[in-house]
C-alpha positions in Angstrom: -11.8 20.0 18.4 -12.4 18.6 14.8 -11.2 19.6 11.6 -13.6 20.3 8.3 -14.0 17.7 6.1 -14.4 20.2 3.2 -12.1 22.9 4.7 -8.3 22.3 5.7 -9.3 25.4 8.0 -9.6 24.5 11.6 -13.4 24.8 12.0 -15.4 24.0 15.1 -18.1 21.7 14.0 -20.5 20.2 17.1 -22.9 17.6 15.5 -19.2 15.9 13.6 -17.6 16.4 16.6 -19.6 14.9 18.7 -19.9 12.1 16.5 -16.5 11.3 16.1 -16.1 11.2 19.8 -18.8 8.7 20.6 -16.9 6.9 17.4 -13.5 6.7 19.6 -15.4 6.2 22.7 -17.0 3.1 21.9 -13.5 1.6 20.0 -11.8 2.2 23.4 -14.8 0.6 25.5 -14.8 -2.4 22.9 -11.1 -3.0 24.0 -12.5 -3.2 27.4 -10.9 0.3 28.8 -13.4 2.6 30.9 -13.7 5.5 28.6 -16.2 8.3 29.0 -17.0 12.1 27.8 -16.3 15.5 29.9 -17.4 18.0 27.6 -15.1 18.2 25.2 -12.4 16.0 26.6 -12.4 12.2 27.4 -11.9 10.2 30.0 -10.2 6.8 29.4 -8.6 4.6 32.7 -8.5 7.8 34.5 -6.9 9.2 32.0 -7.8 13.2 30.5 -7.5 13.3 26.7 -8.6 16.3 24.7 -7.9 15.1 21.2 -8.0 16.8 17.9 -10.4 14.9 15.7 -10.2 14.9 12.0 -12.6 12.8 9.7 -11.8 11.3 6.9 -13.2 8.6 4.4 -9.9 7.0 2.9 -7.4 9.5 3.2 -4.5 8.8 1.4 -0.5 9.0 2.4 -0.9 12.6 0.5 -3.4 13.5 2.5 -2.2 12.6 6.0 1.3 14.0 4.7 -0.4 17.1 4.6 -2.9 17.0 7.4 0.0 16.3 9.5 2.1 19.2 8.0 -0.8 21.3 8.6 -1.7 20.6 12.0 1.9 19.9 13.8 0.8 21.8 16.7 -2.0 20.0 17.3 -1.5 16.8 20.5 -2.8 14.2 21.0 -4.5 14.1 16.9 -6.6 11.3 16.2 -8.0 10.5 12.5 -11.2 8.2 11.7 -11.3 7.2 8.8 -13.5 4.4 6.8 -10.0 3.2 5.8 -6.4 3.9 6.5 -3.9 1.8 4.8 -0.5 0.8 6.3 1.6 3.7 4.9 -0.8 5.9 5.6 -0.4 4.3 8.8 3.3 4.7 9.2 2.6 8.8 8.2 0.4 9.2 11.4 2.9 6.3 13.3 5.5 8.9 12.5 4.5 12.0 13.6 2.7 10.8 17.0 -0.5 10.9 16.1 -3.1 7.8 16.5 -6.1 6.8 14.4 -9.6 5.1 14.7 -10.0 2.9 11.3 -13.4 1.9 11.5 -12.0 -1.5 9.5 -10.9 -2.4 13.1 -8.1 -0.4 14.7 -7.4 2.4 17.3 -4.3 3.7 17.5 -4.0 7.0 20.7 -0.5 8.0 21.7 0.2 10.8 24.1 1.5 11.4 27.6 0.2 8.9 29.9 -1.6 6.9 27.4 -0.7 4.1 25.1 -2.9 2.2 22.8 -2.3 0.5 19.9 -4.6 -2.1 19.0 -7.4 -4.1 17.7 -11.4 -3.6 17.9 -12.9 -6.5 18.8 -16.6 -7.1 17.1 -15.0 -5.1 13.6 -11.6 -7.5 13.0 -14.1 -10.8 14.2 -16.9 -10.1 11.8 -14.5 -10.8 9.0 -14.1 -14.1 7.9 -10.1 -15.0 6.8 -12.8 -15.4 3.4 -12.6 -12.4 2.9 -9.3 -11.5 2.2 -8.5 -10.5 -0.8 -4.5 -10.6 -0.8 -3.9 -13.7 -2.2 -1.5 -14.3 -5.2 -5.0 -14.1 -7.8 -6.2 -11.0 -5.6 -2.7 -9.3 -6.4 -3.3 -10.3 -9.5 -6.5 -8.7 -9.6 -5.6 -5.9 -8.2 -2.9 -5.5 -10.7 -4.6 -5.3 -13.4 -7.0 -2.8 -12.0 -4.3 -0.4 -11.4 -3.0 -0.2 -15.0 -6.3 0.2 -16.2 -7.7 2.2 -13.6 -10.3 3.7 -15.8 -12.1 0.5 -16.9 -14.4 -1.9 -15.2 -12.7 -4.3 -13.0 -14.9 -7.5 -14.2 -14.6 -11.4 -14.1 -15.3 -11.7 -17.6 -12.7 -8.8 -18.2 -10.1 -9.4 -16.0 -10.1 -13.3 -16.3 -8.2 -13.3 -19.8 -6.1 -11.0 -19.1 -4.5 -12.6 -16.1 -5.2 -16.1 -17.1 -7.3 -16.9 -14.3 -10.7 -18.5 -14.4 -13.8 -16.2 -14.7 -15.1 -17.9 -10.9 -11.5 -17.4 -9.2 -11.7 -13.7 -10.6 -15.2 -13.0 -9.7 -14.6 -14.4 -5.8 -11.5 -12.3 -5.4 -14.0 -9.1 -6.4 -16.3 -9.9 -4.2 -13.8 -9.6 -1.5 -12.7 -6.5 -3.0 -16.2 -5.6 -3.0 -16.2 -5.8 0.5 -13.3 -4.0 1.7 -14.8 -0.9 -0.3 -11.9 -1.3 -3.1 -13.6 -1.5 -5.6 -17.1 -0.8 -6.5 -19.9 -2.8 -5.9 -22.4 -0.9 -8.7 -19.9 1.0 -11.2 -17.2 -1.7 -10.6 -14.2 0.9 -10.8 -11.3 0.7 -8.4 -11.6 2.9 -5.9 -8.2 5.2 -6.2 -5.9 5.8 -4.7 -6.7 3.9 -2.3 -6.5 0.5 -3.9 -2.6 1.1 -5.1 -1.5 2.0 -1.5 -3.5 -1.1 -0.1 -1.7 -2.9 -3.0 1.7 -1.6 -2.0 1.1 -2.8 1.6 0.6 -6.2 0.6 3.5 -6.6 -2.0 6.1 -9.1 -1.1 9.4 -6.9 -1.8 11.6 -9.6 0.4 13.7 -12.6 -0.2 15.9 -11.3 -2.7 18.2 -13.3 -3.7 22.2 -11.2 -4.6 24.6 -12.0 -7.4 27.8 -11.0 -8.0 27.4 -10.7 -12.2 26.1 -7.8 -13.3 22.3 -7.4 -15.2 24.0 -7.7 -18.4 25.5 -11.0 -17.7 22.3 -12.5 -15.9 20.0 -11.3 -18.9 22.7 -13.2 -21.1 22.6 -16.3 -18.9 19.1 -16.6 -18.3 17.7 -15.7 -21.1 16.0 -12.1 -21.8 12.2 -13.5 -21.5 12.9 -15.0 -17.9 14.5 -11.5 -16.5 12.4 -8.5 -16.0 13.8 -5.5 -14.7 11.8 -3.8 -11.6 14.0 -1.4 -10.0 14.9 2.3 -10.0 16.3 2.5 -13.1 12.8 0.8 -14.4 10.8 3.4 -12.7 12.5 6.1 -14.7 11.9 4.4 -18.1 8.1 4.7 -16.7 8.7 8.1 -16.2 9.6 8.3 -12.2 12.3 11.0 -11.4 15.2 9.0 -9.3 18.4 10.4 -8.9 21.2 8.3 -9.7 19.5 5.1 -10.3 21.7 3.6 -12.4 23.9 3.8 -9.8 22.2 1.3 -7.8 22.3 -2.8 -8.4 19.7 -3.8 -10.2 16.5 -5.5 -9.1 14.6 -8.1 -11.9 11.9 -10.5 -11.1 13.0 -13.9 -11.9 9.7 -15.7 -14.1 11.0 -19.2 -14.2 11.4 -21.6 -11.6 14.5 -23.2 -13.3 15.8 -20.2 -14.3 16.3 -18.9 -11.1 18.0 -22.0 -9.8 20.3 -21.3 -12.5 20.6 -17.7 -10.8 21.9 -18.9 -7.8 24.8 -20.4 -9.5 25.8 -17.1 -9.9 26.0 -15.9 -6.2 29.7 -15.4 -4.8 29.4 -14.5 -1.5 32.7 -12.5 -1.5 31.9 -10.1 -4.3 30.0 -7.0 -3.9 26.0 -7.6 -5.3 25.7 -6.5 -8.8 22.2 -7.6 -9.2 19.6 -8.8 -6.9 16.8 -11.4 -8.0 13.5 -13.1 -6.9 10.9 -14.6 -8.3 7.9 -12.5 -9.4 5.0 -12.5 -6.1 2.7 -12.7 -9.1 2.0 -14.8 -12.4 0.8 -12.5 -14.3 3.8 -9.3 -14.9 2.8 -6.6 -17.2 5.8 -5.5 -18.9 6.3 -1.6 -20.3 6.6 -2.2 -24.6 8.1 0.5 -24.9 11.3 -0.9 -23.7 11.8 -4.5 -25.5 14.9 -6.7 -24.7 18.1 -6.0 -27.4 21.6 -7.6 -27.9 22.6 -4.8 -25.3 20.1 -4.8 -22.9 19.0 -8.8 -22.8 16.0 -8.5 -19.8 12.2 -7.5 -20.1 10.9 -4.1 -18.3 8.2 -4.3 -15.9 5.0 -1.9 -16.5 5.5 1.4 -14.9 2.8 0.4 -12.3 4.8 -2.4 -11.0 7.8 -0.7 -10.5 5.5 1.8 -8.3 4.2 -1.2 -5.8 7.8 -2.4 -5.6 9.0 1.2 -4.6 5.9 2.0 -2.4 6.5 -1.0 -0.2 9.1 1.1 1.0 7.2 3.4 2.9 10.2 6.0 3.5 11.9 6.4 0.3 9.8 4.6 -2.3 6.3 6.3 -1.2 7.9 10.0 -1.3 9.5 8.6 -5.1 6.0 7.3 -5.8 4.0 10.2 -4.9 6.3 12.6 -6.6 6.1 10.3 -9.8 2.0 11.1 -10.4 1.5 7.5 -11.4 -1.4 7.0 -9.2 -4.4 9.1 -9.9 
């Protein structure tokens, strides 16, 4: 059975059907298991499956949120998809349900049957090249996503990020190739660009001091210190219950001033404030929130408090979706 692309309806549709079958057939056969057709079943390692197939080009957490909520019933559910990113991922991981991203990964769990792996011939064809999640791609990337409506260009993006125009125009070619961002119209492709974003954002190695945000803005110095966490998301314009409630979280922008954080750390004393330094050079800050004698640290841009939260793929990604920052 295979869902509509157009229609959330249940719909019986041959020609996709059987499409999307020979799809997942020769995925399993590539990962050398003996898989086969029987009407409208498979056959893999002896195995019966009769999966529910649903197509999709880049479905988004939303999306598979939904699909899932929609189609509960319905075991073993696979989804192929051009593209699914890793919180995406963890929606399907969550509710049982397995995958066929055409990028290079089959995922099929049900009774009797367990695979969760690679597809050889897709994964080799790419060349380590190609990745774009380097520091400058997240960069890149960055700046796409608080201008989503503009052209991502070298000669656009370059000054802004203070990168050179050839380090800029490599990392879109990669982008180019993953289908992130446009090869003709060079626009990011959205959402799906902030949730492959969010998947690739460091959020660990933080570092926990005992002073409070006040105190490390004071000692540091309010252009070193710029605030990322909850209670920066709401300044953006997320709705987070009792954030102020939680220690803060700031990203850290000098070397030397965050070994003069960790003078601060007393290992006996609750955390007041958690630190790191930023996984990027180039931070966008929200203006609309400057330092003062009272509050004596920067704001991050609305956009990078969302990839901080949305690493979190249980909490944060319900806070970001909710939040309507990503179009």
């Amino acid at each position: 059975m295979v869902a509509d692309q157009e229609d959330e309806r249940v719909t019986v549709l041959p020609d996709i059907e059987d499409d999307l079958r020979d799809e997942l057939i020769a995925a399993l056969q590539a990962v050398g298991l003996t898989c086969r057709s029987d009407d409208a079943a498979l056959v893999v390692d002896g195995t019966r499956l009769d999966p529910f197939l649903i197509g999709r080009a880049h479905p988004t957490p939303a999306d598979l949120t939904q699909l899932v909520q929609d189609h509960r019933r319905r075991a073993p559910a696979v989804v192929v998809a051009d593209r699914i990113s890793e919180p995406g991922r963890s929606v399907l991981r969550d509710a049982g349900w397995g995958w066929l991203d055409r990028r290079g990964h089959v995922r099929i769990w049900s009774n009797g049957l367990r695979i969760d792996t690679s597809v050889p011939g897709v994964a080799a064809r790419r060349s380590p090249a190609s990745n774009p999640w380097t520091p400058v791609g997240l960069e890149v990337a960055l700046a796409a996503l608080v201008d989503p409506g503009s052209p991502v260009t070298a000669r656009r993006v370059a000054p802004v990020i203070g990168r050179s125009v050839g380090a800029v125009h490599e990392l879109l070619d990669r982008f180019g190739h993953v289908g992130l961002v446009g090869r003709s119209s060079h626009l990011p492709l959205m959402p799906e660009l902030f949730w492959e974003t969010a998947a690739h954002w460091p959020d660990d190695t933080w570092t926990p001091l005992a002073a409070p945000i006040a105190t490390v803005g004071a000692e540091l110095g309010a252009g070193v210190v710029v605030r990322v966490d909850e209670r920066a998301a709401t300044l953006g314009g997320a709705r987070i219950p009792a954030a102020g409630d939680l220690p803060a979280r700031c990203y850290v922008t000098s070397a030397a001033a965050m070994r003069r954080a960790r003078q601060l750390v007393d290992r006996d004393s609750p955390t007041r404030t958690w630190v790191r330094v930023p996984p990027v050079r180039w931070l966008p800050l929200n203006d609309g929130h400057p330092p003062d004698d009272d509050h004596p640290w920067q704001v991050a841009h609305p956009v990078v408090c969302a990839l901080r939260l949305a690493s979190d793929p249980a909490r944060g990604r319900e806070i970001v979706e909710s939040w309507g920052i990503v179009g």
